[in-house]
MARKEVO-877305 format. One line per field, with one value per residue (C-alpha): residue in one letter; x, y, z. Coordinates in Angstrom, 1 decimal, decimal comma, always signed. Layout:
<nodes>
resn <- [A; ...]
xx <- [X; ...]
yy <- [Y; ...]
zz <- [Z; ...]
</nodes>
This chain:
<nodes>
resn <- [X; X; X; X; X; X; X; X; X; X; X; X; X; X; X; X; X; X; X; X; X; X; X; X; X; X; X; X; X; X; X; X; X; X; X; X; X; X; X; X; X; X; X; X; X; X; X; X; X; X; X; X; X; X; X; X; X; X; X; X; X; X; X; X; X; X; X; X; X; X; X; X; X; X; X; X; X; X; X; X; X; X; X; X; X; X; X; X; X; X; X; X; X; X; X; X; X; X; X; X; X; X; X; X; X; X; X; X; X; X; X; X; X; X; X; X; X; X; X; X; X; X; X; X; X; X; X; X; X; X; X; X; X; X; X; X; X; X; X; X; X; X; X; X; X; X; X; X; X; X; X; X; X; X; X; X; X; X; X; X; X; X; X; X; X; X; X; X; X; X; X; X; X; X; X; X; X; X; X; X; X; X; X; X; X; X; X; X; X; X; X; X; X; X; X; X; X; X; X; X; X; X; X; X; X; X; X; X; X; X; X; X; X; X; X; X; X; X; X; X; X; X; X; X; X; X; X; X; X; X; X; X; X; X; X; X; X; X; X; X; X; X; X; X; X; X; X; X; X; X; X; X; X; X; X; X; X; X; X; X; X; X; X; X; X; X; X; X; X; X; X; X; X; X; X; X; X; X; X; X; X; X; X; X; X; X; X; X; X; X; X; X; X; X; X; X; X; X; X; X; X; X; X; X; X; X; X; X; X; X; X; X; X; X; X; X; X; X; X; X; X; X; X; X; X; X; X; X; X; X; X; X; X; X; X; X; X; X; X; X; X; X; X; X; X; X; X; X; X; X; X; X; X; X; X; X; X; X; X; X; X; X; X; X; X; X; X; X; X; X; X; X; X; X; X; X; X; X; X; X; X; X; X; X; X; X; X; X; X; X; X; X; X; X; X; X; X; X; X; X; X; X; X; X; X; X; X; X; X; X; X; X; X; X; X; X; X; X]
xx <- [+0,0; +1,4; +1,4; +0,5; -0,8; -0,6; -2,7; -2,7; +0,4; +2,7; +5,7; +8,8; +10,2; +6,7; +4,3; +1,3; +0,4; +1,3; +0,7; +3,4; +3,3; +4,7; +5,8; +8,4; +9,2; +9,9; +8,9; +8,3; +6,2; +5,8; +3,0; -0,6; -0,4; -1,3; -3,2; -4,1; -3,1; -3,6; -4,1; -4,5; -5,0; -5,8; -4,1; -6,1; -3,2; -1,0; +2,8; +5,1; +8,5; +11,0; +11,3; +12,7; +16,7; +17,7; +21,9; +22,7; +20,9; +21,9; +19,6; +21,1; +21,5; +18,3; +15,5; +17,9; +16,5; +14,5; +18,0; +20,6; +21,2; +22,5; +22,2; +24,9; +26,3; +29,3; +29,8; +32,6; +30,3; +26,9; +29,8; +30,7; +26,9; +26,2; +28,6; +27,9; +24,4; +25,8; +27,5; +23,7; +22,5; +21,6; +20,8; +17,3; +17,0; +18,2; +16,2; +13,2; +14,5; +15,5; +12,3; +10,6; +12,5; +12,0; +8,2; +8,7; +10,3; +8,9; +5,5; +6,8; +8,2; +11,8; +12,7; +16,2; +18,5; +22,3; +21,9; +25,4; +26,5; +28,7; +31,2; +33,7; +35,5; +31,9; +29,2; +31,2; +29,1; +25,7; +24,5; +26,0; +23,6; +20,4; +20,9; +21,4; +17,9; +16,0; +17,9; +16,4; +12,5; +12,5; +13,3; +10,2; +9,1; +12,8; +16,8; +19,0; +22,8; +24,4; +27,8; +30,4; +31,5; +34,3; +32,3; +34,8; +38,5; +40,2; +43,8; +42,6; +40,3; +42,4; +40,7; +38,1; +40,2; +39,5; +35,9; +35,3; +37,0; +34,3; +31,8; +32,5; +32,8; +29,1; +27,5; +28,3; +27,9; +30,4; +32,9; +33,1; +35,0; +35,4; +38,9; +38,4; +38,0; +40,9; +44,6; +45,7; +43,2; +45,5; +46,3; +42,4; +41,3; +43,9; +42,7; +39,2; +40,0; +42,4; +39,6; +37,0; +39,6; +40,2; +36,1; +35,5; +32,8; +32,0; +33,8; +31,5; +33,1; +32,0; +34,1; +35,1; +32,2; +33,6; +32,3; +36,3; +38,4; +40,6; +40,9; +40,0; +40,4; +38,1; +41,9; +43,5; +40,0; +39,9; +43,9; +43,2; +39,9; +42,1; +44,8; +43,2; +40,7; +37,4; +35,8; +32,1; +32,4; +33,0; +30,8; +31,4; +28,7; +28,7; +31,6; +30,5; +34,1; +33,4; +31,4; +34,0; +36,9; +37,1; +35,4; +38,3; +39,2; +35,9; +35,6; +39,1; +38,2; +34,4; +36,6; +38,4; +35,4; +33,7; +36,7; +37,0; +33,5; +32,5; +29,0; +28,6; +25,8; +23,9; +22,8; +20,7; +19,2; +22,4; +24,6; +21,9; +21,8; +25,3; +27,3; +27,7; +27,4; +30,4; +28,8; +27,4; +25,8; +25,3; +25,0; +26,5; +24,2; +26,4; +25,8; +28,3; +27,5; +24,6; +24,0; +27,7; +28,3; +25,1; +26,4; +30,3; +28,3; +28,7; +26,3; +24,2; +22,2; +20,0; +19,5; +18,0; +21,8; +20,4; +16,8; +16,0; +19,5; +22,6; +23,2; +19,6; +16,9; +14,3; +13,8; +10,9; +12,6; +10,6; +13,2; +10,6; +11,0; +14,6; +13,8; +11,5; +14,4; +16,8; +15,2; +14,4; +18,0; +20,5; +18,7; +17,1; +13,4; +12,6; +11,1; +14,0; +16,0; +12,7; +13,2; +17,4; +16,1; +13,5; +16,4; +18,8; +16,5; +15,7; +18,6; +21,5; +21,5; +20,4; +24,1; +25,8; +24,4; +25,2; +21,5; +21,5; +17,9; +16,5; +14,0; +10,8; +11,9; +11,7; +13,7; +14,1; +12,9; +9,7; +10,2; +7,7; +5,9; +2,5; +2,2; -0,9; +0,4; +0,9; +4,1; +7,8; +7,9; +4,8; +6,7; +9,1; +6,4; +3,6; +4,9; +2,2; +1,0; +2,0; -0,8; +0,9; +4,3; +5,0; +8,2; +9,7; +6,2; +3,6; +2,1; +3,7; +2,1; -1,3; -2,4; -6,6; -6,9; -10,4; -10,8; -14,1; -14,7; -16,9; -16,7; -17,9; -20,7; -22,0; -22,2; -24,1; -26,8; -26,8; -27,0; -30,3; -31,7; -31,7]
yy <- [+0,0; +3,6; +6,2; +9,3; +10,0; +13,3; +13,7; +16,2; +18,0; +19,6; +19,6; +22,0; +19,7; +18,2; +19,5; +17,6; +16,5; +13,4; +11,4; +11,1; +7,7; +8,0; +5,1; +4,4; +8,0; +8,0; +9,2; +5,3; +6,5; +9,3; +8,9; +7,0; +5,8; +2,0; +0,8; +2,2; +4,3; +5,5; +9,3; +10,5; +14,0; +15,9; +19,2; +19,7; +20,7; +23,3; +23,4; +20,9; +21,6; +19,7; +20,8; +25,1; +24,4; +27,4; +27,1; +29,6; +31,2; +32,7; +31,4; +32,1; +35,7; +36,5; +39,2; +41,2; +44,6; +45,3; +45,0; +46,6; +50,6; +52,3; +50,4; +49,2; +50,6; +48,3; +44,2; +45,3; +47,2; +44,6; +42,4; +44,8; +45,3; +41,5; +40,6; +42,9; +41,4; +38,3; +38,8; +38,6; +35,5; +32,5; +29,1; +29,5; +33,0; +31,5; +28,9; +30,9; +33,3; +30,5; +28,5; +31,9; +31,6; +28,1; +28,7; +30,9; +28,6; +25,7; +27,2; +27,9; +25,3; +24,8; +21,7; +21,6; +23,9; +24,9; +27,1; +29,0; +28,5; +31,2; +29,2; +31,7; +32,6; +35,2; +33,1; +29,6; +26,1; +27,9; +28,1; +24,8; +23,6; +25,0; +24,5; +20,6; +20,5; +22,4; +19,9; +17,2; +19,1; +19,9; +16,6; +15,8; +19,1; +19,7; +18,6; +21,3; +20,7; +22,9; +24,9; +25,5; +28,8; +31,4; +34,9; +36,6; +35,0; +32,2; +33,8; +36,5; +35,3; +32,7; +29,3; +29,0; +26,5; +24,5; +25,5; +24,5; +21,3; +20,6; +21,4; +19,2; +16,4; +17,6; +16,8; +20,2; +18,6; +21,2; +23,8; +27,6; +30,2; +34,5; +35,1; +38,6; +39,0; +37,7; +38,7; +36,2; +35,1; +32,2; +30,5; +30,8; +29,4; +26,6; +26,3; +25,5; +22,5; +21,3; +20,9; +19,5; +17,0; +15,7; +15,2; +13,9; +17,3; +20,1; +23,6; +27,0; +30,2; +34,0; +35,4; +38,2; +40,8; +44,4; +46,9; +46,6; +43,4; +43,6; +40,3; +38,1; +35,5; +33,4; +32,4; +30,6; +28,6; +27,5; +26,1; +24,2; +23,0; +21,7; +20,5; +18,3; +17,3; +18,7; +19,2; +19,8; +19,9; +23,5; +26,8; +30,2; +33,0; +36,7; +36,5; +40,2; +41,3; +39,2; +41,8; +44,4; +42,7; +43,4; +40,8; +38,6; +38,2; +37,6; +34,8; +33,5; +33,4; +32,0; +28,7; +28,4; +28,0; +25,7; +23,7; +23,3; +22,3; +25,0; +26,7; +30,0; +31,4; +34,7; +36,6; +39,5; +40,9; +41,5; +42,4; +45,2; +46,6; +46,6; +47,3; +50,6; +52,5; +54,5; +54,9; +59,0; +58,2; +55,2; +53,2; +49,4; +46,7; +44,7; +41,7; +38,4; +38,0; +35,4; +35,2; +34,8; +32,2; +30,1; +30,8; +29,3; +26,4; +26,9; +26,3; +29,5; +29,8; +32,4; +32,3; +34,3; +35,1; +37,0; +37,4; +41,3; +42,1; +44,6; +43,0; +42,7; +44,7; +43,1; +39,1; +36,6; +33,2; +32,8; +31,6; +32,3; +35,6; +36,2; +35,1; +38,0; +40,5; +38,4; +38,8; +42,7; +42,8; +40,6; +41,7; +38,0; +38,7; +36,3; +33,1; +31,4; +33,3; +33,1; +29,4; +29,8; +31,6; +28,9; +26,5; +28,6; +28,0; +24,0; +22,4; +24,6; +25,1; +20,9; +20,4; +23,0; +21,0; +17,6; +16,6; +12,9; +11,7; +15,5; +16,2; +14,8; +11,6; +8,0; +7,1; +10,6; +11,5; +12,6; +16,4; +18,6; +21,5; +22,1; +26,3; +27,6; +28,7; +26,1; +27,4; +28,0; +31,6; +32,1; +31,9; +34,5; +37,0; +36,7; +34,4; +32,4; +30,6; +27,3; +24,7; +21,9; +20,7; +17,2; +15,7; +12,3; +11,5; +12,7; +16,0; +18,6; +21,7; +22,3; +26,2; +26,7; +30,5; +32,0; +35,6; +37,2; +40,2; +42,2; +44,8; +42,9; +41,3; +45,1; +45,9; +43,6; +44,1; +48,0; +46,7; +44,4; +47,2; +49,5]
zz <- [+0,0; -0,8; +2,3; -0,3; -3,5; -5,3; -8,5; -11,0; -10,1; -12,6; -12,2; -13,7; -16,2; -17,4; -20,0; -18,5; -15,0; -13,7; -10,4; -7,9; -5,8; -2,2; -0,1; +2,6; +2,2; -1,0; -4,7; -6,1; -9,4; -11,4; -13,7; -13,4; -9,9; -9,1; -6,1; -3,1; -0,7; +2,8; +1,8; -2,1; -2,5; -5,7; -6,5; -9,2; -12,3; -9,2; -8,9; -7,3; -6,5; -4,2; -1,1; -0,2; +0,7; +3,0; +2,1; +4,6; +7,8; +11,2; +13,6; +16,7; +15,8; +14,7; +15,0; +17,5; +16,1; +19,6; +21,6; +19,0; +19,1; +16,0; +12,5; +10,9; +7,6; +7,0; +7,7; +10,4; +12,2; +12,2; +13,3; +16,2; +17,0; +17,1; +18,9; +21,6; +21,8; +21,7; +25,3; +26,6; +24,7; +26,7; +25,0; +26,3; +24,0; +21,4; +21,2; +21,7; +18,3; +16,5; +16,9; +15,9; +12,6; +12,1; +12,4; +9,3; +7,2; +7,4; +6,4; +3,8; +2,0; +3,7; +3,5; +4,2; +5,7; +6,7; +9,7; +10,9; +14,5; +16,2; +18,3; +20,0; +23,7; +23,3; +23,0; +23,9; +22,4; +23,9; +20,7; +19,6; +22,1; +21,6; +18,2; +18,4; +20,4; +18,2; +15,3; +16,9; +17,6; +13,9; +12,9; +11,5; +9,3; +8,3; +8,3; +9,6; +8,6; +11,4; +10,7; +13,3; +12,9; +13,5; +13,1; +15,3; +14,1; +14,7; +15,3; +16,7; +19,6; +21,0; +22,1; +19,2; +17,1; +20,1; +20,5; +17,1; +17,2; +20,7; +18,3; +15,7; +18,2; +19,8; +16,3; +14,1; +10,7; +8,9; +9,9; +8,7; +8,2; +7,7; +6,6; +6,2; +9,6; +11,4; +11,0; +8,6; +6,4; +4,8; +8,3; +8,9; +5,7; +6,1; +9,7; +8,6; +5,9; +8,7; +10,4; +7,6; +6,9; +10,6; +11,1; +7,4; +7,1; +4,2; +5,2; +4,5; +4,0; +4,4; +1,7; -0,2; +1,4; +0,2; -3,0; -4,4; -4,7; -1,7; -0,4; -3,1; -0,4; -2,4; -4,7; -1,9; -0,7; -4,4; -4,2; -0,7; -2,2; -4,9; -2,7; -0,8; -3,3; -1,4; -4,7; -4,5; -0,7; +0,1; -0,3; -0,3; +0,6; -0,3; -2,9; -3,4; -4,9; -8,0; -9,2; -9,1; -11,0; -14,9; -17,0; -17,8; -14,3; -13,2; -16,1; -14,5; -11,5; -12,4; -14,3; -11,3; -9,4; -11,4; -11,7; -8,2; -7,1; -5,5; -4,7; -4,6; -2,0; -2,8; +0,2; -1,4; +1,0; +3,7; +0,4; -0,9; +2,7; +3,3; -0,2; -1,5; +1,3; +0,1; -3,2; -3,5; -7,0; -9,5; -5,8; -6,7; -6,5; -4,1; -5,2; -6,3; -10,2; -10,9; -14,1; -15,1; -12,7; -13,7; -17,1; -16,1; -14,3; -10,6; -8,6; -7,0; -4,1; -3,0; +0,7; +3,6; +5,9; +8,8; +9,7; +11,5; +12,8; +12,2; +9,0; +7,5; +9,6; +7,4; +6,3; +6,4; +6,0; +2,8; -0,1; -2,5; -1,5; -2,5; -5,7; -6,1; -5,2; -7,5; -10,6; -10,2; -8,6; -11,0; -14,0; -14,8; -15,8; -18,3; -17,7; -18,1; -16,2; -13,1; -13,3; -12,9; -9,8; -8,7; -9,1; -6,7; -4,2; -4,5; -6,9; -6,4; -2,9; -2,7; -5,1; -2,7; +0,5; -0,8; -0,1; -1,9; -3,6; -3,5; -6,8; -8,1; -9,8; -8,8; -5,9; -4,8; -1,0; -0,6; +0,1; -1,7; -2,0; -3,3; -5,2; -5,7; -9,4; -12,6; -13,6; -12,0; -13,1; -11,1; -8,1; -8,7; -10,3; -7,5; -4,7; -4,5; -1,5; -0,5; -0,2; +0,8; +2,3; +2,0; +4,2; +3,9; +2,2; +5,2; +4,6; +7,1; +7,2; +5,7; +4,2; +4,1; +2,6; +3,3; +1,7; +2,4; +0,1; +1,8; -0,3; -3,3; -1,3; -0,5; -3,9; -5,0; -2,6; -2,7; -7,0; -5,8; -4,2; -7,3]
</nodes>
């Protein structure tokens, strides 16, 4: 007996709709589904997608807006700013933000997620552990790969080389990095993939996030990525000095990247808000360059970074929504282009996350969602609701939309009337 049936749905690579079988968790058919099953559900010629994949979040630093003074108007200082709140955090408060977060995503289609965790001599592994509880409480709406990370330095905040190590031994699933914050960014970035290598785990870097190419950090990561053959096992996020490089070193650079396996992870909102500040007219668009990257073949994500803090004071934990901001943002308004973006928001960031049997073939897991719209584009041109989440083949989350148009009704009966 199948668990779940699906019919009618369309999917992004199919002219007509199909059927999608669920059992054990798993997609088994696509097509006319056979026998019975313990719930079939009709949704009647809408969207389905895989499952939302959030590639790169701060949970444990989120929706700080009501405790932070001042607003940032560079990285260094959101960085400065947090971390002063962070002296205050306790794991019970940041569960309680996170879980606020998490209550956002997973309405809406999030699936799967990488969720950042500051690990310093500031905040210790308190984050660590709330984090690993709430991994486990969200278990069954969502898989949360959790990144160890050094916000504040390695070399320069003494004993979080050994905090990170603790963390990794806890259950961290990855490591991370932020070269341009410490006082030698190669020793850091050779720290971290010491320290991917030792636990057998992916390494995540914050790279690169300044309006001219100053760093460039992003060169060495590639050689180390090379060195020890960590192909398709590292990220990088921001990557917003790309943009600023002259064409033929951005397509240098771009070859290397693909070369090397790595994903790049767009953070829009943070890199509108804080690029260009310096900028008195023509103000930069601040962001890493998507559409020559798809175009190179490396992977892009699109993902939410910080949720109501220094670095972004707005954010809704809605993918779907940075796909909205992408298109008007990078310039990719065609339909093709919208489903590029739809894709940095399921596929890439899946590729990026090593997520194994993610899509809507046979044999893949059973993460879904269910778009009130028939099309891909759709999503990025009206972000439409979500009527249904489907995890590991049960139905998760549920949306029931009642609009009452009073108006309307009013008119018609003053209409009666006359």
């Amino acid at each position: 007996m199948l668990d779940l049936v699906l019919r009618n749905c369309r999917l992004p690579e199919r002219a007509e709709p199909v059927d999608l079988a669920i059992a054990d968790g798993r997609i088994v058919a696509v097509g006319p589904a056979a026998g019975t099953a313990r719930e079939a559900l009709d949704v009647d010629g809408r969207l389905v997608t895989p499952g939302l994949v959030e590639a790169h979040i701060h949970l444990d630093k989120a929706l700080l807006t009501d405790r932070v003074s001042g607003s940032a108007g560079t990285a260094a200082e959101a960085i400065r700013l947090t971390g002063q709140a962070k002296r205050g955090f306790t794991a019970a408060d940041i569960a309680a933000r996170a879980r606020r977060v998490l209550d956002m995503a997973v309405p809406a289609g999030t699936t799967s997620m990488r969720a950042h965790v500051e690990v310093d001599p500031i905040v210790g592994l308190t984050g660590m552990e709330a984090m690993l509880a709430l991994k486990r409480e969200y278990a069954p709406a969502l898989d949360i790969q959790l990144c160890a990370f050094a916000q504040e330095g390695i070399l320069q905040t003494p004993g979080t080389e050994t905090l990170l190590r603790r963390a990794l031994e806890m259950g961290a699933d990855l490591v991370g990095g932020c070269p341009y914050n410490d006082t030698d960014a190669v020793r850091h970035i050779e720290i971290v993939f010491a320290l991917a290598r030792e636990f057998g785990v992916d390494a995540d870097f914050h790279v690169d996030f300044f309006d001219e190419p100053e760093h460039l950090h992003v060169r060495e990561i590639v050689r180390q990525t090379e060195r020890l053959g960590w192909q398709t096992r590292v990220a990088v996020g921001h990557l917003t000095e790309l943009a600023a490089l002259p064409l033929a070193e951005q397509a240098a650079l771009t070859a290397d990247l693909a070369r090397a396996g790595i994903g790049v992870i767009s953070l829009p909102l943070t890199d509108l808000y804080l690029m260009g500040r310096g900028d008195e007219r023509n103000v930069r668009r601040g962001l890493t360059p998507i559409r020559r990257l798809l175009e190179a073949g490396v992977p892009v994500a699109l993902a939410s970074n910080n949720i109501q803090n220094p670095f972004t004071p707005t954010g809704t934990a809605d993918p779907a929504h940075l796909t909205f901001v992408g298109a008007v943002a990078a310039h990719m308004g065609t339909p093709e282009l919208m489903r590029e973006l739809v894709a940095a928001i399921t596929t890439y960031p899946a590729r990026i996350l090593n997520l194994r049997d993610y899509g809507c073939a046979a044999g893949c897991r059973a993460d879904l969602v269910v778009w009130e719209c028939e099309r891909p584009e759709e999503i990025v041109t009206s972000l439409p609701a979500r009527r249904l989440v489907v995890k590991t083949g049960r139905v998760s989350v549920e949306h029931e939309r009642r609009i009452v148009e009073r108006w309307r009704s009013g008119n018609a009966r003053e209409a009666r009337r006359g």
